[in-house]
Backbone bond lengths (Angstrom), bond angles and torsions (degrees), N, CA, C in turn:
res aa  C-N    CA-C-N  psi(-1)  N-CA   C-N-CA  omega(-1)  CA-C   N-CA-C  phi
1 X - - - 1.468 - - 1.521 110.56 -
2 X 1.172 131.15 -30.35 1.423 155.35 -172.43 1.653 110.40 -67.61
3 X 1.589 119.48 -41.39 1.032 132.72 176.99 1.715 101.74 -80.46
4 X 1.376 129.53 -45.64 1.432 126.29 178.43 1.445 94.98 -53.61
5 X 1.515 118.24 -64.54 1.298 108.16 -160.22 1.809 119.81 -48.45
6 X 1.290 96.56 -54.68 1.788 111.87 168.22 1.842 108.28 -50.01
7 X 1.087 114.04 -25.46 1.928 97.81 172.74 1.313 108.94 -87.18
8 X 1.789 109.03 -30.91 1.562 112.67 173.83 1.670 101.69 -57.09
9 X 1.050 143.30 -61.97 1.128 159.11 -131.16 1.485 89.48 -73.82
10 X 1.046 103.25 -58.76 2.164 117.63 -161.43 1.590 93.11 -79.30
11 X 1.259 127.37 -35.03 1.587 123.16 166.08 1.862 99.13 -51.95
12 X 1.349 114.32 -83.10 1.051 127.42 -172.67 1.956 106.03 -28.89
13 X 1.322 106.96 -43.70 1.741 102.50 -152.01 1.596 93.23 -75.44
14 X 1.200 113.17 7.85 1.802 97.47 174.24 1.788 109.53 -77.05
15 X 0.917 116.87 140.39 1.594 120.73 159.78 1.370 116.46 -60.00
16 X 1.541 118.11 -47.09 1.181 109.20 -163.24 2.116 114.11 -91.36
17 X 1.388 88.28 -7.89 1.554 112.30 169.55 1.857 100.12 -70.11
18 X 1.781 109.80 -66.23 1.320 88.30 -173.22 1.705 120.32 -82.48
19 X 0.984 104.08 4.44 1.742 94.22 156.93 1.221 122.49 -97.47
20 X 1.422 128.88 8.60 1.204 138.89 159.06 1.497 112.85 -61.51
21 X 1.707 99.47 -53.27 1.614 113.48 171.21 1.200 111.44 -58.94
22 X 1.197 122.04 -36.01 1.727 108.06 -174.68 0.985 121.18 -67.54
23 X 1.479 104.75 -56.26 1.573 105.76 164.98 1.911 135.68 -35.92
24 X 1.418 86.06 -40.61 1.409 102.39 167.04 1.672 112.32 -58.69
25 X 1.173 114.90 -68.52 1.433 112.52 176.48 1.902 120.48 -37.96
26 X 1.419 101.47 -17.59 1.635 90.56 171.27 1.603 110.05 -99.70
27 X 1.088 120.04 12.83 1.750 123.60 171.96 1.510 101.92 133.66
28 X 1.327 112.08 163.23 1.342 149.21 175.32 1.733 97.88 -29.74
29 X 1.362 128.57 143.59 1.101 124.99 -169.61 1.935 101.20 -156.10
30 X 1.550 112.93 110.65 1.919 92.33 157.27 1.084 103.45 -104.34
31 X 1.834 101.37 -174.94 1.160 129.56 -137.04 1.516 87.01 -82.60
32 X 1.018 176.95 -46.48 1.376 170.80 179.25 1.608 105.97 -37.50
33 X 1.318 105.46 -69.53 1.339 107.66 169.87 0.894 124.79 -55.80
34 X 1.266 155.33 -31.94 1.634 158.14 170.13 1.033 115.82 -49.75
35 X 1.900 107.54 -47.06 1.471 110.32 168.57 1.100 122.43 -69.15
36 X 1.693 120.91 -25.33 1.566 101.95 -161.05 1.327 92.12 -94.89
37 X 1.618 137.23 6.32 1.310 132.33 -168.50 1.710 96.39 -109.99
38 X 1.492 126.22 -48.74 1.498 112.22 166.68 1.562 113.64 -63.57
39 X 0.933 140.92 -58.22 1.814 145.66 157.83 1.716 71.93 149.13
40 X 1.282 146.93 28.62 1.463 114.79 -177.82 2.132 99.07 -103.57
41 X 1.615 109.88 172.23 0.826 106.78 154.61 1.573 151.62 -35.12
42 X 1.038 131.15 140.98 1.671 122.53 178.97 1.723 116.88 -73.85
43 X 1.393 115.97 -17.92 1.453 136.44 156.78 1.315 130.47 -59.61
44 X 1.350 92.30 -45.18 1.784 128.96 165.92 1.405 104.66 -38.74
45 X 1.657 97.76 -85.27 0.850 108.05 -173.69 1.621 151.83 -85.26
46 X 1.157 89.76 7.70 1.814 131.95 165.77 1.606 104.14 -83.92
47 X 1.168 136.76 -35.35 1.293 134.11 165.82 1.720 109.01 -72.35
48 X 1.652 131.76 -56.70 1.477 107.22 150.11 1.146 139.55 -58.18
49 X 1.110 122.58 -23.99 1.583 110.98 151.82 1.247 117.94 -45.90
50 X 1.307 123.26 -51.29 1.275 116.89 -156.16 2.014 108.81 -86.02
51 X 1.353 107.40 -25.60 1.326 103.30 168.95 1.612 109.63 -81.97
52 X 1.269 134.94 -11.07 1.488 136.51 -169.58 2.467 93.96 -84.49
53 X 1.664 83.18 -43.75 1.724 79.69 -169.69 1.691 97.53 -80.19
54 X 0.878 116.00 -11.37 1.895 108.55 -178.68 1.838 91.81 -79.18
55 X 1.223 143.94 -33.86 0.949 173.60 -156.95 2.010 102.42 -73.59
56 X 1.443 85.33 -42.60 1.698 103.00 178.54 2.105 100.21 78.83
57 X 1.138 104.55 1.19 1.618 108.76 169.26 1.502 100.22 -61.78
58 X 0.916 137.84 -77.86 1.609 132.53 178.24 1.616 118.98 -111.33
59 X 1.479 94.58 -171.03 1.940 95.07 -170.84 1.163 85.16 -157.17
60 X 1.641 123.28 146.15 1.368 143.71 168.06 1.543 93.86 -103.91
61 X 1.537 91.39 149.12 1.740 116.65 164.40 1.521 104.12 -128.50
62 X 1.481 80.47 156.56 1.721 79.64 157.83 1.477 121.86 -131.39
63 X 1.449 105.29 161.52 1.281 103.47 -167.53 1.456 108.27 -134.47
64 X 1.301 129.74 169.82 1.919 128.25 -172.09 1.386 77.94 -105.80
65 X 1.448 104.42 171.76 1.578 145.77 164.53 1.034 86.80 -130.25
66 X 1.485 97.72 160.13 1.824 134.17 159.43 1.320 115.33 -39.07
67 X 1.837 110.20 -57.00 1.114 115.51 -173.03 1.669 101.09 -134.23
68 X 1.426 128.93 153.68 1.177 120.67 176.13 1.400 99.16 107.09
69 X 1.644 97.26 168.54 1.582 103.39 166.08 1.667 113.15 -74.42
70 X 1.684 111.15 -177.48 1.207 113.59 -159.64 1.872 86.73 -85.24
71 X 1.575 124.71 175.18 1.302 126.47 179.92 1.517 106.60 -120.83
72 X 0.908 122.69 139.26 1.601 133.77 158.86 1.611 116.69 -69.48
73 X 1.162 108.29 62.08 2.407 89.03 161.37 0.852 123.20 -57.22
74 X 1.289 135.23 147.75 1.564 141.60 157.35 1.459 110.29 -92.64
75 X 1.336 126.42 167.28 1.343 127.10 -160.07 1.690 111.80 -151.92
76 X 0.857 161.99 125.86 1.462 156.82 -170.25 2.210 89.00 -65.82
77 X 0.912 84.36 127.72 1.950 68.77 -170.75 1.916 98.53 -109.05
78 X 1.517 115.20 -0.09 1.780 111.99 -177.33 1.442 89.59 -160.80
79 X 1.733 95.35 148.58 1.337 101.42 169.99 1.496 107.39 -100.51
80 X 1.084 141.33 161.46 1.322 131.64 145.42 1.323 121.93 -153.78
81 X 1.440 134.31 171.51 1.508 125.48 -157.75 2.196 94.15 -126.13
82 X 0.831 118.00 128.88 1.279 130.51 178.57 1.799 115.14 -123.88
83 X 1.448 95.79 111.06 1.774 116.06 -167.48 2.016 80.78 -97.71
84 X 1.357 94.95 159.21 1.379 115.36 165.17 1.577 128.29 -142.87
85 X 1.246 110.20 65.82 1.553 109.07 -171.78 1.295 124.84 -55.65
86 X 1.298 128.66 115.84 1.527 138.46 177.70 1.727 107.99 -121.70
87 X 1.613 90.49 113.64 2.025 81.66 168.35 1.983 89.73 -141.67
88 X 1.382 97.35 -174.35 1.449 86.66 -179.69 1.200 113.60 -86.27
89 X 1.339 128.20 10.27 1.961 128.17 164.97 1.604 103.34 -109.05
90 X 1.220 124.20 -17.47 1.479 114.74 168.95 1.428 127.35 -138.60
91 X 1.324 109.92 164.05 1.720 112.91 170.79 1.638 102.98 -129.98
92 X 1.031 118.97 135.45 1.589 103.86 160.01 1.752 91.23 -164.57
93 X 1.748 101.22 175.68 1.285 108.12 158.34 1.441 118.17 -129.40
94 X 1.133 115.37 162.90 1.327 135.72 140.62 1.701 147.31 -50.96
95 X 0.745 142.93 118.48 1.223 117.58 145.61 1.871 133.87 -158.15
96 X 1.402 112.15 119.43 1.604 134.11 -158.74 1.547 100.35 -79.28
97 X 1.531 121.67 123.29 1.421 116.54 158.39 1.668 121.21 -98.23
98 X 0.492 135.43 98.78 1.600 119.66 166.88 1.373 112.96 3.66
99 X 1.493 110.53 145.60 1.415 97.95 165.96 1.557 83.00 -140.31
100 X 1.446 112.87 -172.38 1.259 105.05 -164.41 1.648 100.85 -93.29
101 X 1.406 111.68 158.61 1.733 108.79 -150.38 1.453 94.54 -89.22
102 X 1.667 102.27 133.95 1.027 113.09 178.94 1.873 104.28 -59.99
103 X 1.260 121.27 -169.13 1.523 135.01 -154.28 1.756 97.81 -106.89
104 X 1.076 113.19 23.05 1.884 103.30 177.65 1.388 130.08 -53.82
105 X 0.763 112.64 -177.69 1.316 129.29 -176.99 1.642 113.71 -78.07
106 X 1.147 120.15 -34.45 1.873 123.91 171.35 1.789 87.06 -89.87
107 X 1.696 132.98 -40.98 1.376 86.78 -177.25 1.234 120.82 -85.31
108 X 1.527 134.07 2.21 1.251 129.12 166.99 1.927 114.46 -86.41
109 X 1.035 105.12 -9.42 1.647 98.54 156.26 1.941 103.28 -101.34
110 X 0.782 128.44 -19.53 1.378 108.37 154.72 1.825 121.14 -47.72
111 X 1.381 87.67 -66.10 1.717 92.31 -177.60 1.487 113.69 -51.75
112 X 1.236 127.81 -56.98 1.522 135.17 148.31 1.269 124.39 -17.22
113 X 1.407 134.21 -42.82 1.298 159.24 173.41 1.739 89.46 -65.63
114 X 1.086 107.25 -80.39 1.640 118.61 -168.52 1.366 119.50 -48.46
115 X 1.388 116.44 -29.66 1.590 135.74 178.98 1.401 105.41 -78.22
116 X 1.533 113.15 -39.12 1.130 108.42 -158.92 1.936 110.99 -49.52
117 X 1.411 107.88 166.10 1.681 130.41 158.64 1.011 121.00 -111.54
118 X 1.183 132.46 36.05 2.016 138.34 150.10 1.424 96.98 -65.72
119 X 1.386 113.23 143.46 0.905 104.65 154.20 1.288 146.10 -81.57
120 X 1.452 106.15 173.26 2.146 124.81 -132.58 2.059 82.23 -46.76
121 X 1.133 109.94 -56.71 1.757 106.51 -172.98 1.832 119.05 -45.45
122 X 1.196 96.29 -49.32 1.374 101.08 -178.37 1.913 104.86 -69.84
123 X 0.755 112.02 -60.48 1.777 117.87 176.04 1.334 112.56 -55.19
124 X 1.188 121.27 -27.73 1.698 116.46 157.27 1.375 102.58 -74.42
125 X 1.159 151.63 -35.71 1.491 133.19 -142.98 1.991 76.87 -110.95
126 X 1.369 122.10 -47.53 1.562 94.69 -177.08 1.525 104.58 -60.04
127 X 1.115 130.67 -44.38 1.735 120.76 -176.01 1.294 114.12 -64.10
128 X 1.366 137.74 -1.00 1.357 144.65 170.05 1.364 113.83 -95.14
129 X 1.477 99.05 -38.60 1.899 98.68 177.55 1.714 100.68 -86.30
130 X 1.354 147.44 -21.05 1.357 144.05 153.31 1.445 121.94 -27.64
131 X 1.524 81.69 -63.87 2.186 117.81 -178.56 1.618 99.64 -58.19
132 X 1.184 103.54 -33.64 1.849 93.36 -167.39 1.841 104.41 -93.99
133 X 1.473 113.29 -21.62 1.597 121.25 161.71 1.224 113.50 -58.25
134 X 1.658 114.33 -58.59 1.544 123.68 167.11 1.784 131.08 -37.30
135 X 1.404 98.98 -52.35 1.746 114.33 156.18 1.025 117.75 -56.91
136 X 1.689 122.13 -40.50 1.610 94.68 -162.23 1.752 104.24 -88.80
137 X 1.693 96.02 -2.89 1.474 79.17 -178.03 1.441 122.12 -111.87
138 X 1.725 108.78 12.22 1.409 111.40 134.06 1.349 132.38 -81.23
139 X 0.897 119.97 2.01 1.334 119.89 172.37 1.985 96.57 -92.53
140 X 0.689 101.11 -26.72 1.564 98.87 167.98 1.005 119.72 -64.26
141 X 1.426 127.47 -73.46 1.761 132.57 163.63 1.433 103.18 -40.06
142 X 1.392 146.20 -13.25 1.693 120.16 -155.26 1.802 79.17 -113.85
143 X 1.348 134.19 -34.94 1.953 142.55 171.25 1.423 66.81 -58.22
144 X 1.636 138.52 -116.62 1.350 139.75 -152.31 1.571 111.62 -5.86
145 X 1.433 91.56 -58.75 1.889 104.64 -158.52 1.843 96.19 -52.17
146 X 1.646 106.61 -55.36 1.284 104.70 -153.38 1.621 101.89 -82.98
147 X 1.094 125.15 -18.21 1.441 103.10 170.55 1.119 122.37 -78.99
148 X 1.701 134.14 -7.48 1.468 149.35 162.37 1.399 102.64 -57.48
149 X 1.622 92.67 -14.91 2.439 97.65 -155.01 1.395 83.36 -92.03
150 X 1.436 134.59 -36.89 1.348 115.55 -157.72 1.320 100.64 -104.39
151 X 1.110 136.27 -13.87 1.983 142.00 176.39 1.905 88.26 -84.31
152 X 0.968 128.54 -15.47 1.310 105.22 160.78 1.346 120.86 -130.11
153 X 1.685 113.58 47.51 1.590 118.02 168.28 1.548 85.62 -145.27
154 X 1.236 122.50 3.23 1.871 131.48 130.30 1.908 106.83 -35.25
155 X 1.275 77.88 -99.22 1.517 116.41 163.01 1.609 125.91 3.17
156 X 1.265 84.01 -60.59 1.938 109.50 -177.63 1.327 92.88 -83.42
157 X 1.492 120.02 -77.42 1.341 124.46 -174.66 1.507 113.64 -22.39
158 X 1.226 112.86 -67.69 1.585 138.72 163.22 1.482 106.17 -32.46
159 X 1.759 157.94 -53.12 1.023 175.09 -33.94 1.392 88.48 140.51
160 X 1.092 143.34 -98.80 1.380 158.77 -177.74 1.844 97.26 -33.58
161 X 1.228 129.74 -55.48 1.446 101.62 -177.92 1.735 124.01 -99.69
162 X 1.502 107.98 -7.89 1.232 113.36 135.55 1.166 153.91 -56.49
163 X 1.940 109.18 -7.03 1.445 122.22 174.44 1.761 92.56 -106.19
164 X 1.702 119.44 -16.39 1.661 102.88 -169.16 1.660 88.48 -82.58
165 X 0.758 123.38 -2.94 1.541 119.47 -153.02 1.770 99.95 -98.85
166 X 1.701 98.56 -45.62 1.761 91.00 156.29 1.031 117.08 -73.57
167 X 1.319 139.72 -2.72 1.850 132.33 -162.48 1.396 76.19 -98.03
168 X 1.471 146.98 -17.30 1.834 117.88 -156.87 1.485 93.28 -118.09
169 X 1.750 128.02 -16.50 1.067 110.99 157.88 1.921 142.68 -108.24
170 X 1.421 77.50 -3.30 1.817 86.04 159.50 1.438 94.99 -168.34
171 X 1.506 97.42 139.71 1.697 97.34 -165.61 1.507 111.17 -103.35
172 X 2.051 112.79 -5.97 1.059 98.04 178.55 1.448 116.60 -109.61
173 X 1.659 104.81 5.93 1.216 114.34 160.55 1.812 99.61 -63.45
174 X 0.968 108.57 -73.00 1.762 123.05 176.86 1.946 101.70 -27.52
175 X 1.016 118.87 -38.06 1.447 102.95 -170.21 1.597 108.28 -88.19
176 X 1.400 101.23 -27.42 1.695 126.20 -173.71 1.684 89.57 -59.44
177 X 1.462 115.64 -53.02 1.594 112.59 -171.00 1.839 109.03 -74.99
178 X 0.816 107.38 -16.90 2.206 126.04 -178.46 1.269 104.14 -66.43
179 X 1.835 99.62 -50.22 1.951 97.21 -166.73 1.719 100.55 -81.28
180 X 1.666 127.99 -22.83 1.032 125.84 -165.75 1.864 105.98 -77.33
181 X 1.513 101.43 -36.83 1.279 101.24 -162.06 1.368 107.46 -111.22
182 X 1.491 144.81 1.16 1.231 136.57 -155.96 1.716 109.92 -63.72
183 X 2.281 90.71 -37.14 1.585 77.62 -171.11 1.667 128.05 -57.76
184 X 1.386 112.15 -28.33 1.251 138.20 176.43 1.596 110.41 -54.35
185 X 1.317 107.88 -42.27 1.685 100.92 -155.71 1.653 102.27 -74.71
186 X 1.545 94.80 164.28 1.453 94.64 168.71 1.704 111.75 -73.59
187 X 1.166 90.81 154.74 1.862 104.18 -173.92 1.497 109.25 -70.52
188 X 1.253 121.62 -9.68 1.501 127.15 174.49 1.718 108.14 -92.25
189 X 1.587 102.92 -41.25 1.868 82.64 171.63 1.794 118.00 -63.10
190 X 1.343 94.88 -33.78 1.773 103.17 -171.41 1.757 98.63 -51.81
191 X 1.322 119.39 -64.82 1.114 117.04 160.23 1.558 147.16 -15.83
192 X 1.701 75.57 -57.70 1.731 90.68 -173.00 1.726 103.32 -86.03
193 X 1.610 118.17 -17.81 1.835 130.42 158.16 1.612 103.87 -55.26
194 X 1.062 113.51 -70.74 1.820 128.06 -171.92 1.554 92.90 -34.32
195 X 1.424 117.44 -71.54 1.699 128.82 -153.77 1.878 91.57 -61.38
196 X 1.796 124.11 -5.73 1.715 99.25 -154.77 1.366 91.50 -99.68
């Protein structure tokens, strides 16, 4: 999983890769346009395309015109959310796909919201006051998420120099606690034990 994340990562760190994506996120885009909207080549940019869709980040179709040859769009083809934890005892990543939304209770007043027949003023301002309930209470879970993140890189930290501390004063006490607990530990202290 470590190696996906690291090609995602080196995909991602291009500039002209993630403004490819942005662009994408406001609609369907070919290769003509990309160029004349980044200022880069049509070669250019036919080579990120083509490492972004091998990537499974987007997918081209094609489509006819009236007149002319047929056109290639590209399309954002997955969403997904990518965390990057950096502290000075760890590195790792993340990464969340969408799945399709379960049936709750905010997404069935979403859909409700969206169906509704108020009029266009009122149904914008209820889907704006929803959207701004919805935000504040992810922003709640993600304060939640990350203080769970640092009470348990406490935790490890805490675990991790309490086991080097038996490895430097008795080592077969230290191995006695390794064979009891390895299945348990996180796979980064075992690691970060092995390398001490």
């Amino acid at each position: 999983m470590e190696g996906e994340m690291g090609k995602l990562l080196d995909i991602l760190g291009n500039e002209t890769r993630r403004r490819i994506l942005i662009l994408l996120t406001k609609r369907p885009y070919f290769v003509s346009e990309l160029s004349q909207e980044l200022g880069v080549g049509q070669k250019a940019v036919l080579e990120h395309l083509r490492i972004l869709e091998k990537a499974g980040l987007i997918e081209g179709r094609t489509e006819k015109i009236p007149r002319g040859r047929p056109r290639k769009y590209y399309t954002i083809k997955r969403g997904f959310r990518l965390e990057v934890l950096l502290t000075p005892y760890t590195f790792g990543t993340e990464m969340y796909e969408p799945k399709k939304p379960r049936q709750t209770e905010e997404y069935q007043q979403a859909r409700q919201l969206i169906k509704s027949t108020e009029p266009l003023e009122t149904k914008i301002n209820e889907l704006l006051e929803f959207l701004t309930e919805i935000e504040r209470r992810v922003e709640e879970v993600m304060r939640t998420k990350q203080e769970l993140e640092e009470v348990r890189l406490l935790i490890e930290t805490y675990i991790e120099n309490l086991l080097r501390r038996i490895a430097q004063e008795d080592e077969r006490e230290f191995e006695r606690l390794m064979r009891e607990f390895s299945p348990k530990l996180p796979r980064k202290i075992i690691e970060d034990l092995n390398d001490f």
